[in-house]
LOFI-574963 format. One record per atom (N, C-alpha, C): residue in three letters; y negated, x, z negated. Coordinates in steps of 0.02 Angstrom, whole numbers, padded with zeros to 5 digits, always signed. Atoms other than C-alpha are relative to their C-alpha. Layout:
REM LOFI-574963
ALAYXZ...
***
This chain:
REM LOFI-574963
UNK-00050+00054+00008UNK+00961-04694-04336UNK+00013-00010-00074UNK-00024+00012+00058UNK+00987-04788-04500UNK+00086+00020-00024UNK-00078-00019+00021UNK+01128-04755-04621UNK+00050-00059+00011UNK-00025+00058-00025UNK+01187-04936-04570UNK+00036+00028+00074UNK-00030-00015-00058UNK+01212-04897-04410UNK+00058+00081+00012UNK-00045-00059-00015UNK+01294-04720-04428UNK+00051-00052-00044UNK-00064+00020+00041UNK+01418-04810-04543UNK+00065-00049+00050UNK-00039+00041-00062UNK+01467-04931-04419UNK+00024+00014+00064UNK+00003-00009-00067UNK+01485-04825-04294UNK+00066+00043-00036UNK-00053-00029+00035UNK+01609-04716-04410UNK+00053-00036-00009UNK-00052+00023+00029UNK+01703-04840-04478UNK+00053-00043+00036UNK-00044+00017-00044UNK+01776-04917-04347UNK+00025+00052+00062UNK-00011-00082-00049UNK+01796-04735-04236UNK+00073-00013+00004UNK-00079-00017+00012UNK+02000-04721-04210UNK+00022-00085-00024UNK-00045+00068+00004UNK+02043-04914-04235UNK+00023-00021+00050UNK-00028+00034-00081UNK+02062-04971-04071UNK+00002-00046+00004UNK-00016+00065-00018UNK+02119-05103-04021UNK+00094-00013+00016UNK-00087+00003+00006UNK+02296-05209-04009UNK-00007-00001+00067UNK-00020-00005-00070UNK+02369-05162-03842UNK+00023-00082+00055UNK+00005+00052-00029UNK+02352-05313-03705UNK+00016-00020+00069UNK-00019+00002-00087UNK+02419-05357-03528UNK-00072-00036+00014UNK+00072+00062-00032UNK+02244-05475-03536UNK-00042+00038+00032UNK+00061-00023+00014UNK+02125-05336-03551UNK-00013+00045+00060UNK+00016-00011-00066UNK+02033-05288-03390UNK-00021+00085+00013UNK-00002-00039-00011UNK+02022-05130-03312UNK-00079+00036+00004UNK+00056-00003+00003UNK+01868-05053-03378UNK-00057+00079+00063UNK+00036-00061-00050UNK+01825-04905-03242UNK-00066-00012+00044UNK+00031+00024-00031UNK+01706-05003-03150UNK-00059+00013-00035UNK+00057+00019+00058UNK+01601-05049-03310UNK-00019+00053-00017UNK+00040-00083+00051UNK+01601-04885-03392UNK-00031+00042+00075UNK+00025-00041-00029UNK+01554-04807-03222UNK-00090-00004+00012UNK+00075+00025-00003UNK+01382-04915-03204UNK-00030+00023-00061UNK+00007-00002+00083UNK+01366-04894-03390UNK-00028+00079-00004UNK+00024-00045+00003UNK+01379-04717-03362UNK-00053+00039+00044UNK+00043-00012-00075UNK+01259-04695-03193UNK-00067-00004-00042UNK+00071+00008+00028UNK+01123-04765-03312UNK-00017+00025-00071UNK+00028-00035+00056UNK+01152-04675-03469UNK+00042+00073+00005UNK-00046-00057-00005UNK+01168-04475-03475UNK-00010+00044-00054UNK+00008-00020+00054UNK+01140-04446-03654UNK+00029-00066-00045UNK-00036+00050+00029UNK+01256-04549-03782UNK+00000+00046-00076UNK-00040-00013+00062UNK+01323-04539-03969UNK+00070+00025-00026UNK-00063-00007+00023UNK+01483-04480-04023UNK+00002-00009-00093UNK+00000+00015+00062UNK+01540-04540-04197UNK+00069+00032-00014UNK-00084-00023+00036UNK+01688-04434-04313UNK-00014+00037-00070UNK+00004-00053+00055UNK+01738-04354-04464UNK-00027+00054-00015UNK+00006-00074+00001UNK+01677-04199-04511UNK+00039+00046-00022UNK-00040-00048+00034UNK+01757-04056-04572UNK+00015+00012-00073UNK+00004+00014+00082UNK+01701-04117-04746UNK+00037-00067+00002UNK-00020+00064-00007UNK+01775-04271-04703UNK-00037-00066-00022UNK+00021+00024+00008UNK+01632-04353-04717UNK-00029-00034+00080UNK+00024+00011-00050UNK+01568-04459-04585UNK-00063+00030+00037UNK+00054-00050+00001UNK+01443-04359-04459UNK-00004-00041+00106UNK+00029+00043-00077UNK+01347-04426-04264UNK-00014+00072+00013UNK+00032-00054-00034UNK+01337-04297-04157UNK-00055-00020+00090UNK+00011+00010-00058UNK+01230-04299-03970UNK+00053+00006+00050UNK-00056-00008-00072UNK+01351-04313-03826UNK-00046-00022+00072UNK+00048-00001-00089UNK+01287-04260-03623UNK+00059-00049+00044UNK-00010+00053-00046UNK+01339-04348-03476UNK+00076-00014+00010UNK-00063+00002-00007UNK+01504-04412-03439UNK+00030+00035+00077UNK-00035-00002-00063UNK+01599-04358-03283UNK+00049-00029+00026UNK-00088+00023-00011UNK+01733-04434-03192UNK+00014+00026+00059UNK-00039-00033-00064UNK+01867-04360-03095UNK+00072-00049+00022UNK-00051+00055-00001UNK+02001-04468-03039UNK+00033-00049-00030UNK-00029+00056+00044UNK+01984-04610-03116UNK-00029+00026-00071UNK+00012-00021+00088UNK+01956-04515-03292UNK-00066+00016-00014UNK+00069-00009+00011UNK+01789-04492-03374UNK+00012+00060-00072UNK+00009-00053+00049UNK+01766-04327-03461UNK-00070+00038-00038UNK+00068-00017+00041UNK+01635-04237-03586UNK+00017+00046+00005UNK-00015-00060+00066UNK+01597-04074-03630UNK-00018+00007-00051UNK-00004-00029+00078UNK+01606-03996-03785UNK-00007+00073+00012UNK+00022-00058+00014UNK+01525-03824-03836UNK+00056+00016-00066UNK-00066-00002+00041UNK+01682-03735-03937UNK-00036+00040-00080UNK+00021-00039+00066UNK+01539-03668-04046UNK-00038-00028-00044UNK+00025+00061+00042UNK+01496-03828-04119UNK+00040-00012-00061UNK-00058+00042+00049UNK+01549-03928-04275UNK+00029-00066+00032UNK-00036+00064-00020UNK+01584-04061-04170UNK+00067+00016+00043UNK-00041-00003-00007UNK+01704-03953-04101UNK+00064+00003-00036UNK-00046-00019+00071UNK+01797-03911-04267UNK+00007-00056-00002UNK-00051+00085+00030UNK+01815-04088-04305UNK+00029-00033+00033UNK-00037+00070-00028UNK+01868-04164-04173UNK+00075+00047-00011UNK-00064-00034+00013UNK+01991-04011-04177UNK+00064-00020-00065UNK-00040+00017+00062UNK+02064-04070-04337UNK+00006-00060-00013UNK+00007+00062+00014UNK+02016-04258-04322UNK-00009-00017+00073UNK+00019+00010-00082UNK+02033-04322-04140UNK-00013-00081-00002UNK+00023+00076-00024UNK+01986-04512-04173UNK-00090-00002-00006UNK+00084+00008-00006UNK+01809-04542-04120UNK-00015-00067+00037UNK+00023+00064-00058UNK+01702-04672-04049UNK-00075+00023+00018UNK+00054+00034-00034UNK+01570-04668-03924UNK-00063-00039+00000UNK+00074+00075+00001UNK+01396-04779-03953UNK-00056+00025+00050UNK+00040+00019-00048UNK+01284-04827-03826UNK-00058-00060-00007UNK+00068+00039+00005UNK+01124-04932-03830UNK-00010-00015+00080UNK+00035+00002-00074UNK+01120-05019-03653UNK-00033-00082+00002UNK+00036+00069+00007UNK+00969-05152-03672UNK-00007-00051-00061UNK-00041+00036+00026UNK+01039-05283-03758UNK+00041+00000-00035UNK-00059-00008+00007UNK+01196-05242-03775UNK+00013+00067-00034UNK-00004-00055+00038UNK+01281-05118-03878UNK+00079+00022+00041UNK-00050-00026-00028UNK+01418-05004-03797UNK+00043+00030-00046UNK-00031-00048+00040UNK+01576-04925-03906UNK+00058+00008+00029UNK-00079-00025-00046UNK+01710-04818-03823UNK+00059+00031-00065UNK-00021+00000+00066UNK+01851-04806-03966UNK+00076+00042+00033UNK-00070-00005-00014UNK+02013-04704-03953UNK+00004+00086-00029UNK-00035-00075+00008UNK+02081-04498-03951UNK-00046+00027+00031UNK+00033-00059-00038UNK+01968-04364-03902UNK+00071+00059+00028UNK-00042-00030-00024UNK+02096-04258-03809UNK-00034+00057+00032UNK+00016-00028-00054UNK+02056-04105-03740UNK+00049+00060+00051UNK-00019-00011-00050UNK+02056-04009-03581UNK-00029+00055+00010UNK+00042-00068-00042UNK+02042-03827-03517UNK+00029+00028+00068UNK-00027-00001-00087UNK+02097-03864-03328UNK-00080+00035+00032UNK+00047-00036-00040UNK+01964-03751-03266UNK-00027-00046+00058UNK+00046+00042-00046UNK+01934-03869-03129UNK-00019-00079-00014UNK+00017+00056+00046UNK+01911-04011-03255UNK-00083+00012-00006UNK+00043-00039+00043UNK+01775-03901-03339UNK-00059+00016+00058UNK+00075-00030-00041UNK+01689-03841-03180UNK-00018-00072+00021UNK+00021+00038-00026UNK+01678-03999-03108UNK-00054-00033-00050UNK+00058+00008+00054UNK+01575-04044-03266UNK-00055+00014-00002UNK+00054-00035+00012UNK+01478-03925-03272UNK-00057+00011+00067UNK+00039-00001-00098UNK+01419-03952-03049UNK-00062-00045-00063UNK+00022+00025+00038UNK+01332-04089-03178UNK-00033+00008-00045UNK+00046-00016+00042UNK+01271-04010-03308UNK-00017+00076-00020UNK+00023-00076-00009UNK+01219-03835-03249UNK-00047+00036-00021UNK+00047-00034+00043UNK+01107-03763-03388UNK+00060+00017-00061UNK-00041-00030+00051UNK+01291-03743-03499UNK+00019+00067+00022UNK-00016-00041+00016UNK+01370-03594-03532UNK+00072-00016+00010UNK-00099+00012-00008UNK+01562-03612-03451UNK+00041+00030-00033UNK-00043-00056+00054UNK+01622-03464-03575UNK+00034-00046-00057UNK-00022+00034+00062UNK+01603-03586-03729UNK+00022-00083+00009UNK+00003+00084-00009UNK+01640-03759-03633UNK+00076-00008+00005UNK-00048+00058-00022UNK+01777-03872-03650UNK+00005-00065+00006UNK+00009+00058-00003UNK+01810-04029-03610UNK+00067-00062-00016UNK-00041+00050+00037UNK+01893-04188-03659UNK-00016-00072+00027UNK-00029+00054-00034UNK+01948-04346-03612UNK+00007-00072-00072UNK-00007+00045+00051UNK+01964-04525-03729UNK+00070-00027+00022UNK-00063+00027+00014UNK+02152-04569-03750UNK-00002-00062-00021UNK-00009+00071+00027UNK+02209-04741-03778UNK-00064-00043-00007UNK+00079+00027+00023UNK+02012-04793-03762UNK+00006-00059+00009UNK+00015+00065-00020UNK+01946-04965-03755UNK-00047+00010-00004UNK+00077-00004-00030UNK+01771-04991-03686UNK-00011-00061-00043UNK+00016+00070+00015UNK+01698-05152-03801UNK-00092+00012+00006UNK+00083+00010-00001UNK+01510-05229-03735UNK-00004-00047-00046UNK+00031+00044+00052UNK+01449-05325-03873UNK-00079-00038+00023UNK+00064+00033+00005UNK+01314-05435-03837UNK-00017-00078-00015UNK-00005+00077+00010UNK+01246-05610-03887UNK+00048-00042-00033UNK-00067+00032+00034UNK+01376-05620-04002UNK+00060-00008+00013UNK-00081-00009-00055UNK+01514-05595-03883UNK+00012+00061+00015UNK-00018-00078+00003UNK+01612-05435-03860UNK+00068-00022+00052UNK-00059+00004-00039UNK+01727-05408-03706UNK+00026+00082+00003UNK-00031-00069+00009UNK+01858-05266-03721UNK+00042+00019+00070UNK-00023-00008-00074UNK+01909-05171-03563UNK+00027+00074-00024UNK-00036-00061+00008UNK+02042-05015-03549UNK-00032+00037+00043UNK+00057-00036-00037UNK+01975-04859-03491UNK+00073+00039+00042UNK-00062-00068-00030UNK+02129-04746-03379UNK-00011+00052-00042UNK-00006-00055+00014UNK+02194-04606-03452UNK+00091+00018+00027UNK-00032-00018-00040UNK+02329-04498-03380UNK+00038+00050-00068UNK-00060-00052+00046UNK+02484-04378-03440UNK-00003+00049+00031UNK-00003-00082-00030UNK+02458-04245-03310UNK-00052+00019+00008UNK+00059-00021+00037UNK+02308-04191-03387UNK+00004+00072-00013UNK-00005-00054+00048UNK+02308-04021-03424UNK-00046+00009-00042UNK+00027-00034+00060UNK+02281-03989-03586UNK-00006+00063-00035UNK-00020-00074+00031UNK+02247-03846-03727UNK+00043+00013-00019UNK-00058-00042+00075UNK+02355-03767-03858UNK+00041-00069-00002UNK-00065+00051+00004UNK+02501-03874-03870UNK+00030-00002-00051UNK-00043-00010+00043UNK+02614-03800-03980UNK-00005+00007-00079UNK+00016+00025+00043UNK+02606-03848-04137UNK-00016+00038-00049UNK+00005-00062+00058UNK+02605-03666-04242UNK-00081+00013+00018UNK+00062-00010-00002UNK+02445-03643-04139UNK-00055-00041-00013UNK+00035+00067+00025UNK+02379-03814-04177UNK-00008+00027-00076UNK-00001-00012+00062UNK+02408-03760-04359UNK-00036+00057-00023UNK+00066-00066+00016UNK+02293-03594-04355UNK-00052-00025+00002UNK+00072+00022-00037UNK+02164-03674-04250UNK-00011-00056-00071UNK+00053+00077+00055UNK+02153-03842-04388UNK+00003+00074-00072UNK+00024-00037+00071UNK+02155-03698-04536UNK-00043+00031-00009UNK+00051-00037-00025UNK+02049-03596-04477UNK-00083-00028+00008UNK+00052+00034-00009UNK+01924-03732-04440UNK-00017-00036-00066UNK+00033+00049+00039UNK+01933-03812-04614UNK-00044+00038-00063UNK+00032-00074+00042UNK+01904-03635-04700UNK-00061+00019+00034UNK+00070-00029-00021UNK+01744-03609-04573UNK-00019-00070-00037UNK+00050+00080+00022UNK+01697-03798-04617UNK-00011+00019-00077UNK+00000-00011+00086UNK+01718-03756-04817UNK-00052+00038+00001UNK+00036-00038+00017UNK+01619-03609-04797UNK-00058-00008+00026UNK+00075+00040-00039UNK+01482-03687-04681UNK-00038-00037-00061UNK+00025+00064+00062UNK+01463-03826-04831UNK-00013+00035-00037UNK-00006-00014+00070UNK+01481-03718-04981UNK-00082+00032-00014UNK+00073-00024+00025UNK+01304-03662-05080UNK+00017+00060-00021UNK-00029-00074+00012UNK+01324-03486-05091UNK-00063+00024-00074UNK+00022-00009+00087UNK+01292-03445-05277UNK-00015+00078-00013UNK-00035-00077+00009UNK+01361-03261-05265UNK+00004+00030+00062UNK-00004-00033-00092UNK+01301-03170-05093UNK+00051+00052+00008UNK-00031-00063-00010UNK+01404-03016-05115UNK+00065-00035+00006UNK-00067+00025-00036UNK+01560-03116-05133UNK+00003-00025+00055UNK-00008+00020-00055UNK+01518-03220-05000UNK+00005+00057+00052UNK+00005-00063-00050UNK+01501-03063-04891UNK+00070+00031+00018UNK-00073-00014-00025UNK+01676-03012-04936UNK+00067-00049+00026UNK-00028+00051-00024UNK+01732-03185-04895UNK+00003-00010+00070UNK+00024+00007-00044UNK+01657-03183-04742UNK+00058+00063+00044UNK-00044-00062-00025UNK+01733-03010-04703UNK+00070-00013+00012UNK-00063+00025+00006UNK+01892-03071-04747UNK+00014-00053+00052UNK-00005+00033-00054UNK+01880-03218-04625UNK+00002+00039+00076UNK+00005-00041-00061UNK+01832-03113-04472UNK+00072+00048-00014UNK-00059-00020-00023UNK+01987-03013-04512UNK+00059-00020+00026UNK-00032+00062+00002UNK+02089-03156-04506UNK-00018-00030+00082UNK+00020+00016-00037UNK+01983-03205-04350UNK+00040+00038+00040UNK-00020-00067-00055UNK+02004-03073-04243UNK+00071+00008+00015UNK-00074-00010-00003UNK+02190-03063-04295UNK+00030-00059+00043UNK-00019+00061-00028UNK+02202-03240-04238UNK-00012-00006+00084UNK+00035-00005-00077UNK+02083-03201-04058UNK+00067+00059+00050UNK-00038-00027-00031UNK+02238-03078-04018UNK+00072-00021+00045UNK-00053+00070-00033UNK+02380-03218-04020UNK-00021-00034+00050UNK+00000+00062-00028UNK+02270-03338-03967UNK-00077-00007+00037UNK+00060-00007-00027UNK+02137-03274-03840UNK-00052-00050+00003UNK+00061+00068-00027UNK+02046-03455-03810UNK-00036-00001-00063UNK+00038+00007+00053UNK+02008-03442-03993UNK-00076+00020-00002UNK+00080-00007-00001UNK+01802-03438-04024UNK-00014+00027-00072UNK+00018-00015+00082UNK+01742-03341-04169UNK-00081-00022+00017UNK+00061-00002+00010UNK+01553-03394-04130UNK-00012-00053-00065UNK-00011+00056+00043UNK+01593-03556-04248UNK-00005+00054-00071UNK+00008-00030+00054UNK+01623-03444-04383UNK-00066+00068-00009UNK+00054-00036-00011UNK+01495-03306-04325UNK-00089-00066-00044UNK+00047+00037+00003UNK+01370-03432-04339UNK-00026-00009-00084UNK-00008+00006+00087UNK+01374-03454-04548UNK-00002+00070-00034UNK+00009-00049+00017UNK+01380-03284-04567UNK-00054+00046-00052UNK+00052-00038+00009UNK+01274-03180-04700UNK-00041+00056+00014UNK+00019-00089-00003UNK+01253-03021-04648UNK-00069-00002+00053UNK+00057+00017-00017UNK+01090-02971-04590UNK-00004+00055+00063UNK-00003-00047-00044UNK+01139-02826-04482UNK+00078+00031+00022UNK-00072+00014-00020UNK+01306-02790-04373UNK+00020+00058-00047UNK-00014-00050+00060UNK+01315-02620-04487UNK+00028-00042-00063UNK-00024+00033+00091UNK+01330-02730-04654UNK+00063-00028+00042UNK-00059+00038-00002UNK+01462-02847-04577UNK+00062+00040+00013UNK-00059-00060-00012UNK+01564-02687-04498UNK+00036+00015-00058UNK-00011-00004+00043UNK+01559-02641-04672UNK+00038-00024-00054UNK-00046+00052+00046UNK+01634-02778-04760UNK+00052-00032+00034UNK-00062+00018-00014UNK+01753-02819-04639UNK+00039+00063-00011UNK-00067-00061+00015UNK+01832-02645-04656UNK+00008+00004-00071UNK-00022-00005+00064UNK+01823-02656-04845UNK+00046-00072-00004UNK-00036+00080+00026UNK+01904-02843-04850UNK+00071+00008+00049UNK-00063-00022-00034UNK+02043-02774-04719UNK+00012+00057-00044UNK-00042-00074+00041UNK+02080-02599-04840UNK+00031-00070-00063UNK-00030+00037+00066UNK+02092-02753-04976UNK+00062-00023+00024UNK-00036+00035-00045UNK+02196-02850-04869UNK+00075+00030+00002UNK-00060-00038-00004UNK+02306-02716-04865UNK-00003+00023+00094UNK+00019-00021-00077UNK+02257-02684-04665UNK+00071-00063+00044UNK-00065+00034-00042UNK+02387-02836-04605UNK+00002+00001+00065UNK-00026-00010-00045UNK+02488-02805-04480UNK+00011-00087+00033UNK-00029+00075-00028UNK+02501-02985-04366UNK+00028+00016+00069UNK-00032-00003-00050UNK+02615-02987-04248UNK+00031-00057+00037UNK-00035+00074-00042UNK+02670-03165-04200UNK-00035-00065-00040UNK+00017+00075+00031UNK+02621-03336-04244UNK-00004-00015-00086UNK-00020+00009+00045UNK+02689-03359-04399UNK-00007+00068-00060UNK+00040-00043+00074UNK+02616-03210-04502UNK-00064-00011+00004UNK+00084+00043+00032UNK+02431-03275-04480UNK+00026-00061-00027UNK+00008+00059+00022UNK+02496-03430-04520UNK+00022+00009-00067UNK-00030-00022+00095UNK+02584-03356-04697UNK-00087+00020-00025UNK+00061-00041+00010UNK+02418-03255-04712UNK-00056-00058-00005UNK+00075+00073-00012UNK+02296-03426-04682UNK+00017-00029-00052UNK-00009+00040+00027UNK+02388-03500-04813UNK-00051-00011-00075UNK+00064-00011+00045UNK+02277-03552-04963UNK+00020+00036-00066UNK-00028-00038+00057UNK+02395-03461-05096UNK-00037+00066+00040UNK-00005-00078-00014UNK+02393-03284-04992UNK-00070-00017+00018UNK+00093-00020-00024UNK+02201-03313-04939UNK-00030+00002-00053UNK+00034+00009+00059UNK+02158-03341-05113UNK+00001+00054-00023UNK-00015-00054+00036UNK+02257-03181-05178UNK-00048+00067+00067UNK+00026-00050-00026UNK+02165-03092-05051UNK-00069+00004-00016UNK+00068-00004+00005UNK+01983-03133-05078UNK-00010+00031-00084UNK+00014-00039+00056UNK+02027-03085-05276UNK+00018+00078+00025UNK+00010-00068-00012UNK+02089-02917-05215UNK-00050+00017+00014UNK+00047-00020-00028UNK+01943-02905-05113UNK-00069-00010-00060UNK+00060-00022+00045UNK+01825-02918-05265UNK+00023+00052-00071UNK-00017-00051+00043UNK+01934-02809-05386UNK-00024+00077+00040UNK+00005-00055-00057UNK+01914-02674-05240UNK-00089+00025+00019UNK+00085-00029-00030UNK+01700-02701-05214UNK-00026+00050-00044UNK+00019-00054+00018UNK+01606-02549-05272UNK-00029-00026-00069
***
């Protein structure tokens, strides 16, 4: 896909549309729409905040609602985590399909399985799923574009709610995204960086079981679980061995003052 087209598919992601008593009830459309396509686009920010297209699998719908999954050990999960306006693109014929609104998601277990009756080669450990808020369905073709609302619902169960844990989960994700991007100049620091994250991780997977360290696993240097053992117990002695006990001391501890003063301890401290 040209850079034309990823741009256009970005730059209008999260606009929407002005709300309309005209605009027709699009469940019908998107269901044919989706019968004949079970591989689509998703368009959003990245974690660099640069625009980024990821693949998106089949849609599902459960009453009325049409849901995706999402693998929690993606970047497309991190961003939407921190950036929930996305849009949708579709290629049907002719016509060009764009579903525009809130990625919302959902870990109603019977959201998730019903997904997955569908697309039974995932992994249900790392799946969640999600829903388009406030969407509008627009077909574009022949120069004409008709915009249709898609249902979405309030008794949805959703994830993490509360807003302290919203605030780990987006910090957490912009410090794996930083360190995903960054050109590692200096391996040994990175190593104690790394270390230092997984302490931080782990501390965070105790609050907040649903948390996924494979996202950050994934970027990882270490070449053997020995080395990483290693440097996470030296980047926790730096650390000072923190004690977390509630919400709000990872979230002091995530902050980018005290994460900063920790990664210099942690290189005054390497051998």
């Amino acid at each position: 896909m040209d850079d034309t087209r990823k741009c256009d598919i970005i730059t209008s992601a999260g606009n929407g549309f002005e709300k309309s008593n005209n605009m027709k009830d699009g469940t019908e459309t998107a269901r044919e729409i989706f019968n004949r396509h079970h591989e689509m686009l998703i368009g959003v920010k990245g974690l660099d905040k640069k625009p980024w297209i990821y693949p998106l699998g089949k849609a599902s719908e459960i009453n009325g609602i049409f849901y995706w999954l999402c693998d929690k050990s993606t970047q497309l999960y991190g961003a939407l985590s921190i950036n929930e306006d996305a849009q949708i693109y579709i290629e049907d014929g002719e016509d060009v399909i764009r579903i525009t609104g809130k990625a919302v998601f959902s870990e109603d277990e019977k959201v998730i399985s019903e997904c997955l009756k569908e697309q039974p080669g995932k992994d249900p450990v790392y799946q969640i799923a999600f829903f388009m808020k406030d969407a509008r369905l627009t077909v574009t073709g022949k120069g004409e574009s008709t915009v249709y609302v898609l249902k979405t619902s309030d008794d949805v169960l959703t994830g993490i709610e509360m807003k302290k844990d919203k605030e780990i989960r987006d910090r957490l994700a912009k410090i794996i995204g930083e360190r995903a991007e960054r050109e590692v100049t200096d391996k040994e620091y990175q190593k104690f960086f790394d270390g230092a994250l997984l302490v931080f991780g782990e501390c965070a997977k105790k609050l907040w079981p649903s948390f996924n360290l494979m996202q950050l696993e994934s970027v990882l240097l270490y070449e053997t679980y020995d080395e990483r053992e290693k440097y996470q117990n030296r980047a926790a002695v730096a650390i000072g061995n923190i004690a977390i006990k509630q919400v709000e001391d990872l979230s002091y501890y995530l902050s980018e003052e005290v994460f900063g003063e920790a990664l210099n301890e942690i290189m005054e401290n390497r051998e």
